[in-house]
Phi, psi and omega in degrees: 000116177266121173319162183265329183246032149276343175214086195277320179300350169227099177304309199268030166242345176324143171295183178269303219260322136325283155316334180275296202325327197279306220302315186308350207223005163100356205297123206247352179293293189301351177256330218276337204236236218338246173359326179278306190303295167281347186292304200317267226299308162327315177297292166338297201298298210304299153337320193283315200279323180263032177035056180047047191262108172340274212294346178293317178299287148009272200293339165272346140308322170313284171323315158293328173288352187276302183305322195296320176252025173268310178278354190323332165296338170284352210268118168313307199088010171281331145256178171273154196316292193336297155330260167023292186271329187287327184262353152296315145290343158266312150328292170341307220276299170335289182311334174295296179339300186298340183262014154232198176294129145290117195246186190270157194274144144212128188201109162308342200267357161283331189269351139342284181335317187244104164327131205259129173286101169272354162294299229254092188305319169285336166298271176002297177319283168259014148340282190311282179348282186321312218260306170334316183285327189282326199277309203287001152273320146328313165327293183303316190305163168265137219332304180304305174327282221293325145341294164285308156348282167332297189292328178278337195251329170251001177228021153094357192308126176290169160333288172318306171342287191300297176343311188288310174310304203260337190073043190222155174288132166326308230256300214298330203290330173307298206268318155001290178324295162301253200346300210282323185279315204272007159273313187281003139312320163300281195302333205244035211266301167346304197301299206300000000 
């Protein structure tokens, strides 16, 4: 495990366990490289859980990085940094939810997923048709479903992992997981 002060001029080869340690000691160069390092997937995490509204996306990253270094002191180190950071955005991006509307997700970053024939216009066609169909099933599930879903299927997370991020027991993330998948199997049946 490489220490913060074997290359104190380059931070971004620092271990995560490096890093909380400087940020914990005020170092905002060691927090500035966690936020490089972990915002986009959060940002990313984050657009799924608010239906792709930007600036929504925005503030609850923000807001999970302001808490992460206002508790950074707090942090056991009982989960991974990663973790951590996934489930202070997900607190966030919840507490927004509850103080709005549900609305249907649109995230461009779904359309990541399917590859776009650009020579074939009907492939194109239908690829959007597809990914259009995935954000508005995604829509339907209910928050924890769309969640765990998420977290496992895009950002690769294990059963602990999420368990940790959300604050449910593994086995409730299992059945979240089956509910979610064997919905959006249902909706997305057309497809197949």
């Amino acid at each position: 495990m490489q220490e913060i002060e074997e290359s104190p001029g380059d931070l971004t080869e620092a271990s995560d366990d490096a890093l909380v340690r400087a940020a914990r000691l005020g170092d905002q160069d060691a927090f500035a490289v966690i936020v490089d390092r972990y915002g986009p997937g959060m940002y990313q995490y984050a657009m799924r859980l608010v239906a792709g509204h930007d600036a929504d996306a925005a503030e609850v990253v923000q807001e999970a990085f302001i808490s992460a270094w206002r508790s950074i002191g707090t942090f056991a180190g009982r989960s991974q940094l990663r973790t951590w950071l996934f489930s202070l955005v997900h607190r966030r991006a919840v507490d927004l939810l509850r103080k709005r509307r549900p609305t249907p997700i649109d995230d461009e970053q779904l359309a990541l997923e399917s590859p776009v024939a650009d020579d074939d216009p009907l492939r194109s066609t239908i690829d959007a048709e597809l990914v259009a169909a995935l954000q508005e099933a995604l829509a339907t599930l209910p928050p924890t479903q769309r969640a765990v879903w998420l977290l496992r299927e895009t950002e690769d997370m294990s059963y602990e992992e999420i368990a940790e991020a959300l604050s449910i027991p593994v086995g409730s993330v299992r059945g979240h997981l089956h509910r979610g998948r064997r919905t959006l199997a249902e909706r997305m049946a057309r497809w197949r």
